[in-house]
Structures are given as structure tokens and as C-alpha cells.
C-alpha positions in Angstrom: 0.0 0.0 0.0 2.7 2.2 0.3 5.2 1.1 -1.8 8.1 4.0 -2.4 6.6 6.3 0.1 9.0 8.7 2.3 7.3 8.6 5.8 8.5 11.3 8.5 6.7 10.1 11.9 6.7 13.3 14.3 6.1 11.7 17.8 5.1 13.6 20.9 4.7 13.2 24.5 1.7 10.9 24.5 1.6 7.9 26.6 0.5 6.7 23.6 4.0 7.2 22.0 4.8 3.6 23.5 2.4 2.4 20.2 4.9 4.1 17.9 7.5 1.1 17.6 5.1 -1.1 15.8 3.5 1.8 14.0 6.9 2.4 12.5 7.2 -1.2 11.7 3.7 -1.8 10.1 4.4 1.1 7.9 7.5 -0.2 6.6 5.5 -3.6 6.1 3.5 -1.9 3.9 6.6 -0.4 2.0 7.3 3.0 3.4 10.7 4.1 4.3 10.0 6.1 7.7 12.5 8.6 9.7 11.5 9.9 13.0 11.2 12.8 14.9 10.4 13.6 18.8 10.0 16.1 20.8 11.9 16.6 24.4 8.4 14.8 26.4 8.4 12.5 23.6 11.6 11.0 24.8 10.9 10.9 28.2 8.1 8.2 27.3 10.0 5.8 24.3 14.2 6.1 24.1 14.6 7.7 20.6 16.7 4.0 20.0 13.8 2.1 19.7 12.9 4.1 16.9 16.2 4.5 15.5 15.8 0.1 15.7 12.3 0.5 14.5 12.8 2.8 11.7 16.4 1.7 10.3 17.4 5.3 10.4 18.5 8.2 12.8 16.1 10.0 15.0 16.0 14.1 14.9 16.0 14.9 18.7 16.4 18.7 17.8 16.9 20.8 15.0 20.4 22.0 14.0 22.4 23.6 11.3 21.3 20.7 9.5 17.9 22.2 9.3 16.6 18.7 9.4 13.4 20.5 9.4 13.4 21.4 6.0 16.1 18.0 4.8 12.6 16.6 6.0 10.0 18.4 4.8 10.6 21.5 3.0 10.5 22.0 -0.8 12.0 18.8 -2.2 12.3 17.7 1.3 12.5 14.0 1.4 9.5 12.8 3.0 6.4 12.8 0.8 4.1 12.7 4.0 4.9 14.5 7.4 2.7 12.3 10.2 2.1 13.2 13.4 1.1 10.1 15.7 0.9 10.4 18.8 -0.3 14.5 18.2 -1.1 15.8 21.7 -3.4 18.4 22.5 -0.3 20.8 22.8 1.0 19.9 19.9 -2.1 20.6 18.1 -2.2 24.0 19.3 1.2 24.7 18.8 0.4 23.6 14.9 -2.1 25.7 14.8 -0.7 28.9 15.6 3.2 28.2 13.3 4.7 27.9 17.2 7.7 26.4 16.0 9.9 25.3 20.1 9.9 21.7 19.2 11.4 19.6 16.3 7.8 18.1 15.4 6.0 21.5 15.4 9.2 23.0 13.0 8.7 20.3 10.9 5.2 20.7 10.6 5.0 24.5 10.1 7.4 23.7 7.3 5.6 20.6 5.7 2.6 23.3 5.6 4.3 25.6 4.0 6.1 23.7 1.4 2.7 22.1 1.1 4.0 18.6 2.1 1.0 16.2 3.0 0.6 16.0 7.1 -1.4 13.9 8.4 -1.8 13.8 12.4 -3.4 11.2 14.7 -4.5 13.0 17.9 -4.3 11.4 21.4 -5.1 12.8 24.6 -7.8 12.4 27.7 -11.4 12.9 26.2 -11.9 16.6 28.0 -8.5 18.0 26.3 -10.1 16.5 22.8 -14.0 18.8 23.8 -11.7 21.5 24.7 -13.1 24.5 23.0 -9.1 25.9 21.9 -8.4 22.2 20.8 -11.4 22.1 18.6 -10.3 24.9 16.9 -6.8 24.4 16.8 -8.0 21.0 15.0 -10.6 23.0 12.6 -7.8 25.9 11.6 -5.7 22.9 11.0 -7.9 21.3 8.3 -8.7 23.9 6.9 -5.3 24.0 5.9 -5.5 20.4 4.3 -4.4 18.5 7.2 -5.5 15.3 7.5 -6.3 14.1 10.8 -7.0 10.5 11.8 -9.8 10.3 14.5 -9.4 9.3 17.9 -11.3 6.3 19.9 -13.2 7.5 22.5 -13.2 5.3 24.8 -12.7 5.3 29.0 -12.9 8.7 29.2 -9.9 9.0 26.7 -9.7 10.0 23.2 -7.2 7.0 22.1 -4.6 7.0 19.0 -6.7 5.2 16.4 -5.6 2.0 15.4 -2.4 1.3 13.1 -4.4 0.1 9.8 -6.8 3.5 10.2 -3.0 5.5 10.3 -1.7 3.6 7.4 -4.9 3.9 5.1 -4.8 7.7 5.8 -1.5 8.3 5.1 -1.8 6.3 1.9 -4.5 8.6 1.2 -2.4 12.0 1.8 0.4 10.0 0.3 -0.8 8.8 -3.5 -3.1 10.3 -6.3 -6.7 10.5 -5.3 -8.5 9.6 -8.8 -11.9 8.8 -6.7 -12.0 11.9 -4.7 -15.2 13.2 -4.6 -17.1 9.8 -5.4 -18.9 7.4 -3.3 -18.4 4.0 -3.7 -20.6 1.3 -2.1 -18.9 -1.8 -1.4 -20.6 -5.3 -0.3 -18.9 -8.1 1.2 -18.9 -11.2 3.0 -21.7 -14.2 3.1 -24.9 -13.8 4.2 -26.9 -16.0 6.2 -30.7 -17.0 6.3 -32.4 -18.7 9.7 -33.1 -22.2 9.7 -34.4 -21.8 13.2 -33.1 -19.8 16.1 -29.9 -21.5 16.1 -28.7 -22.5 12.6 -28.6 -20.8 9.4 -27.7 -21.5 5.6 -24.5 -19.9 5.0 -21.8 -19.8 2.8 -17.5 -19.7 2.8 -16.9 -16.6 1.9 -15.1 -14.2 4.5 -15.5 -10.9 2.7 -11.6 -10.4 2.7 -12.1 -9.1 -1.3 -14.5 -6.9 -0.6 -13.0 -5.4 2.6 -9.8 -5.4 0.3 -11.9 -3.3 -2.7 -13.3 -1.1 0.0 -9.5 -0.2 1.3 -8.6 0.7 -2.1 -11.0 3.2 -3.1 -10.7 5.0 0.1 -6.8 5.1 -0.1 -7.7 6.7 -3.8 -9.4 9.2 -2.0 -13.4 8.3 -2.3 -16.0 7.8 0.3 -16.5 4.2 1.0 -19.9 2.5 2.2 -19.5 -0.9 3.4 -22.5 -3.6 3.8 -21.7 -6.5 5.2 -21.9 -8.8 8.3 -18.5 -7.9 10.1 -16.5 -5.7 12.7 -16.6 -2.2 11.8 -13.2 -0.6 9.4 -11.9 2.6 9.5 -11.9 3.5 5.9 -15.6 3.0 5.4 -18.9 4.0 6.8 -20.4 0.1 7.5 -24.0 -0.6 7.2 -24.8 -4.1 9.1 -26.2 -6.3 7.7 -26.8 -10.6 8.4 -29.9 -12.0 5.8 -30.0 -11.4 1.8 -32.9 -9.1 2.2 -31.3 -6.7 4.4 -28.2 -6.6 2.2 -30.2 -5.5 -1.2 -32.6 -3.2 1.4 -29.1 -1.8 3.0 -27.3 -1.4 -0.5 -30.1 -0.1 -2.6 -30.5 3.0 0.0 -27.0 3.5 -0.2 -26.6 3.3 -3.7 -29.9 6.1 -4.1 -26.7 8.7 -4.5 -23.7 6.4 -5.1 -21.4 7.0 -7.7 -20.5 3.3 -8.2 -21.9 0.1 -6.8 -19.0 -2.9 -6.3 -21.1 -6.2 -5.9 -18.3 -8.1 -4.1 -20.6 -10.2 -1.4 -21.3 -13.7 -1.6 -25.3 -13.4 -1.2 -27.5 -16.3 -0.7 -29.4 -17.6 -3.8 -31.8 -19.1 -1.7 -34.4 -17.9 1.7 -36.2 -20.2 3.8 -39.1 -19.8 5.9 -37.2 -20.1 9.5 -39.0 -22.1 12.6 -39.5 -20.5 15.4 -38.6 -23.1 18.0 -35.1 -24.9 17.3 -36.1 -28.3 15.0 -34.7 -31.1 17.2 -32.5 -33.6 15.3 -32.3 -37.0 14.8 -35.3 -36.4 12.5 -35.7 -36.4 8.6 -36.4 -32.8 7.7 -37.1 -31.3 4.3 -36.3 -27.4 3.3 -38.2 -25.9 1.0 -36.1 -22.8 -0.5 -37.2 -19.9 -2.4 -35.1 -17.9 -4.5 -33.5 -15.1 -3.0 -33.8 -11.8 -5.8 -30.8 -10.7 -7.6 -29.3 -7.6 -5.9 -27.6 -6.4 -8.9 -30.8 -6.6 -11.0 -32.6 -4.9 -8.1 -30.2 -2.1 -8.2 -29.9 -1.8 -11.9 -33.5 -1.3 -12.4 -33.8 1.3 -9.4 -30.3 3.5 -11.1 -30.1 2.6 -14.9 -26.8 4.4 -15.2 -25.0 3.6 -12.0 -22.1 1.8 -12.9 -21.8 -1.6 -11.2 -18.9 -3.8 -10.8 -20.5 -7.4 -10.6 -18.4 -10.8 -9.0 -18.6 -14.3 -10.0 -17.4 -17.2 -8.5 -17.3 -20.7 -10.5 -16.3 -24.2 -9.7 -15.4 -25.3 -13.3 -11.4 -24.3 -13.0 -12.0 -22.9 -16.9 -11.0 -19.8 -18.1 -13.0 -20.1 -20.9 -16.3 -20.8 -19.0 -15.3 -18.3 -16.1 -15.4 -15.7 -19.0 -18.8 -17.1 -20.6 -20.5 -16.9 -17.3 -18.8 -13.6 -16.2 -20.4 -12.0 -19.4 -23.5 -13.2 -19.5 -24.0 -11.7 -15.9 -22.3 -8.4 -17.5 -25.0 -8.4 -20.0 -27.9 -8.8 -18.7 -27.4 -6.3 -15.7 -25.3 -3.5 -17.7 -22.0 -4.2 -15.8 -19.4 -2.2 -16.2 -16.8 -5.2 -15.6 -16.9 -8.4 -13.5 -14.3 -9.7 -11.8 -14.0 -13.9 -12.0 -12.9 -16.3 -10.1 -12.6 -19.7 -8.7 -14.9 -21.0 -5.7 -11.3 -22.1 -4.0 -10.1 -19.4 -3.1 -12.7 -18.0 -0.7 -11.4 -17.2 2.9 -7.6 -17.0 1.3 -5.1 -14.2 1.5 -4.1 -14.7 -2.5 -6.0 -15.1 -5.4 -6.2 -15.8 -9.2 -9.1 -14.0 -11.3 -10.1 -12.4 -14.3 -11.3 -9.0 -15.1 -14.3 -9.2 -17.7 -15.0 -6.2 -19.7 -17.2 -6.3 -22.5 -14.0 -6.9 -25.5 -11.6 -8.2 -23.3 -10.2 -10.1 -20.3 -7.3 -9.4 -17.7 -5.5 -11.6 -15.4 -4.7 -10.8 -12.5 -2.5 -13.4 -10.0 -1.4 -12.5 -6.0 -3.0 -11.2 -3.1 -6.7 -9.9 -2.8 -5.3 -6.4 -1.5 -3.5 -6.1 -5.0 -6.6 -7.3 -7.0 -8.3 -4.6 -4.6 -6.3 -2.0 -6.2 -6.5 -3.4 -9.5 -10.3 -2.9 -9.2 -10.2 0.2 -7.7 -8.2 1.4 -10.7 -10.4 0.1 -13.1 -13.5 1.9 -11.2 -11.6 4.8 -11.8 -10.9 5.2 -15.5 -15.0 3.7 -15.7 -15.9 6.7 -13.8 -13.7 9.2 -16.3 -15.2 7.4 -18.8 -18.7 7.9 -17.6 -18.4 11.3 -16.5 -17.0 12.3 -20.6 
């Protein structure tokens, strides 16, 4: 995700600095190079070493005639995002008002100036974050572009958010944002239909691809709604959702002013009439199913021109009938591409499938978060296309 991206982490005196070791690490895992920079409280929290071990590179611990300030982040400086995490209260103030008596509030006035992306994480004790200065401190601040990534609020504390909410947003800051301005609805996942109180028909999928299409289009800059039956994200609003019908009821109200629709979710064919009382076992017991209707056929007749990206999964291990089904679902519901694949690879990290547009086919081979970008990519050149 971030692949030949120049990270500079400004950390300050937050407990919450302890977090920044394996921040620094999970931001190289996803290909940054990072350098640090802390302030005097910072260090009395985390030893600028473990960052120096985290980071592969030297801490700033104050600014000299180096000017690492503007090495960092002035014009041509070599970080292409200055972020702030943890970003206290203070901090945030100091920002605000160009108080430059610290090496992360120099380097931050200077990233603004030389119009460097920042992107700051806040962290403090829930009162400090309602503080009526600190609020805005936090508005001047975005005003200016700043990103910032939201707190938790939780025990009275307004909590660093968590490392993949950091990463996606400085991704975001970091790359071109081709989707800006659109809203993309996303659904993932099975669904699941009550046999009786306790068992349900379900299916394997585990809504990695669509969580992984979802992260995508955020990180290139659009607003992401999620449906699916799964632990909230932090790059998408998520609509909850567990039965078939309250995934086409949940996506076609999202979709009344989406830009794009990406049908990734595994939906139920089939609905049953569920008991009320748990059947008891040992007994023969017959189902009788009813087709579930076709989401994508519901949505296309309620937005003619919304263009949807449609999934299918097969069994056959054929390219050639992969590509014969995938088109005759892009036909009959107006697709703008469908992505392919086999039924094997549901619930695993990599994958093999092909892009189906209307002239053509593309394989794609490795992990779901690549073919997430891939698709994301795609969505964008439809979308420039659409808008022409």
C-alpha cells in the first residue's frame, strides 16, 4: 500500500508514543521508508533507540544547522508525508498557531508551508479533545489540508486510532486520489438465512475481497460504504447487515446517491421460511427454499446508469467458462466489468481472477489487497469514462 513512500513520523509526548515502535514497523510492512522525529516529552516516554531500531534510520532529537526540518519536509524535502502520531493536545495547538519550540511543530510548520501532505493522529484524555481551543486548533488545521485520523473515544480517553486506520490515511495523503469526490458502495462477506433460532444456511466466503476493494477506493481518495456482516473498518462507513434481504434493502439505500456500486458479497441464492422453535435432530427434515432476488438486477432497475462492478465465483477451473459466465451476468445487468474467479479461493489471502469487460479479459494473479487496487483502478478510469 505504500510502496516508495517517504514517511516522517513526528512523535510527541503521549503515553501513547509507547504504540509508535510497531506503528513504525507496520508502515514499513507496507513499503514505506520512515524517519523519525520527537520532541523533548516525547523522549521521556519511548528512548529515541527504539525508533532509530524501528525505523532503520537516525532519530531528529532537535533541530540543527542541518535544518533537518526542511532536509525533512521543505520543498524537495525527502518525506512525501509528514505524520504526526501520537499528536497531543499541545502539539495541536502549537500547529495551529506556526509555534515552531519543538522539532515536530518546526517540521510541521514547514511541511505546511512547502505544502508537504501532514497527516496527524490526535491522542489525549477525552476533556483535552472537547476542549473548546483544541477544537479549533483541529478545525484551523484542516482547513489547511491537514488530514487528521480520529481518535477512539473510549474510558474517558480520546485513544490513538488503530495502526491500519493510520496507514490507510497516510496512503490517502500520500498517492493520487482519482476517486476523490465519489462514493463508492462496497458489499462483502456471506450472508446468512435462519433455519431456526440457532442454525442458518450460510456460505465460505469471509469478505476479505471486498474489505480489500473497500481499502482501495478509500486510499484513492473516495468515500467508502461498506454492507456487510463484520467488525466495523476505519476506511468506510459500514451498514450491518446478516440476511440477503437486508443486504439488497441496506445497498439499494446507499446506492440512491452512489457513484458506483462494487457487488463483491457472496449473497444467498436461496431464503427459507425459519422455525420458530429450534427443530430437534435426529429427525428427517425437508427445506423448502425460495429464490432469494438478484441484488444487482434490483439495483440496476432502481439506477439505470450507476455503474456496477459485478463478482462471480465458479467451480469449473476454466477460463474459458469463467469468462462465458462472467459475461452473461455483465449483459444482462449492464456491468461495467466483472471480476472472475474460482470458488477455491474463498477465505484466502491470494487469489487468481479475471477482469471481464465487454472486449476483453485481464489476469490478475497474487494477493486480494493487489486485486483490490487493481479494481479500484479500473472503477476509476469507468468513472472518467462515464463522467466524458
Amino acid at each position: 500500500m505504500l510502496e516508495g513512500v517517504t514517511v516522517a513520523l513526528g512523535v510527541t509526548g503521549s503515553i501513547a508514543a509507547v504504540k509508535t515502535v510497531e506503528l513504525a514497523h507496520e508502515l514499513r510492512r507496507q513499503g514505506a521508508e520512515v524517519r523519525a522525529v520527537m520532541t523533548g516529552s516525547a523522549q521521556g516516554i519511548i528512548h529515541p533507540w527504539a525508533l532509530e531500531f524501528a525505523t532503520d534510520n537516525d532519530v531528529v532529537t532537535e533541530i540543527t544547522g542541518r535544518v533537518e526540518h526542511v532536509d525533512l519536509c521543505g520543498y524537495d524535502g525527502w518525506a512525501d508525508v509528514f505524520l504526526v502520531a501520537p499528536a497531543t493536545a499541545n502539539t495541536v495547538g502549537k500547529i495551529a498557531g506556526a509555534v515552531d519550540d519543538t522539532p515536530v511543530t518546526t517540521c510541521a510548520t514547514t511541511a505546511l508551508g512547502a505544502e508537504t501532505p501532514v497527516v496527524i493522529a490526535p491522542a489525549m484524555h477525552e476533556p483535552m479533545y472537547d476542549h473548546p481551543g483544541v477544537i479549533e486548533a483541529l478545525d484551523t488545521v484542516e482547513e489547511w489540508g491537514v488530514s487528521f485520523v480520529d481518535p477512539r473515544l473510549e474510558e474517558g480517553k480520546a485513544k490513538i486510532a488503530s495502526e491500519e486506520a493510520i496507514v490507510c490515511d497516510v496512503a490517502r495523503a500520500a498517492g493520487d486520489q482519482p476517486l476523490a469526490g465519489e462514493h463508492i458502495v462496497v458489499t462483502a462477506g456471506a450472508t446468512s438465512e435462519s433455519i431456526d433460532p440457532v442454525r442458518v444456511l450460510t456460505n465460505r466466503s469471509s469478505g476479505t475481497m471486498g474489505r480489500a476493494v473497500a481499502k482501495a477506493c478509500y486510499v484513492r481518495g473516495a468515500d467508502v460504504t461498506l454492507v456487510q456482516h463484520g467488525a466495523d473498518v476505519p476506511y468506510a462507513d459500514v451498514r450491518q447487515v446478516e440476511h440477503a434481504a437486508e443486504m439488497l434493502e441496506a445497498t439499494q439505500d446507499a446506492c440512491q446517491h452512489a457513484d458506483t456500486l462494487v457487488s463483491a458479497a457472496a449473497i444467498g441464492d436461496y431464503t427459507v421460511e425459519p422455525s420458530d422453535e429450534k427443530i430437534r435432530s435426529g429427525q428427517d427434515l425437508t427445506l423448502e427454499l425460495e429464490p432469494a432476488p438478484k441484488l444487482i438486477d434490483e439495483v440496476r432497475e432502481a439506477r439505470p446508469e450507476l455503474p456496477i462492478v459485478g463478482f462471480k465465483a465458479e467451480t469449473s477451473g476454466d477460463d474459458g467458462a469463467m469468462i462465458e459466465q462472467a459475461r452473461q451476468t455483465l449483459e444482462r445487468a449492464d456491468l461495467a466489468f466483472v471480476v472472475a474467479n474460482d470458488a477455491s479461493v474463498m477465505g484466502e489471502t491470494d487469489t487468481r481472477a479475471l477482469l471481464v469487460h465487454a472486449s476483453n479479459a485481464a489476469e490478475y494473479e497474487g494477493s486480494k489487497a493487489g486485486l483490490g487496487a487493481e479494481i479500484a483502478s479500473s472503477i476509476a478510469v469507468v468513472l472518467g469514462d462515464h463522467g466524458e
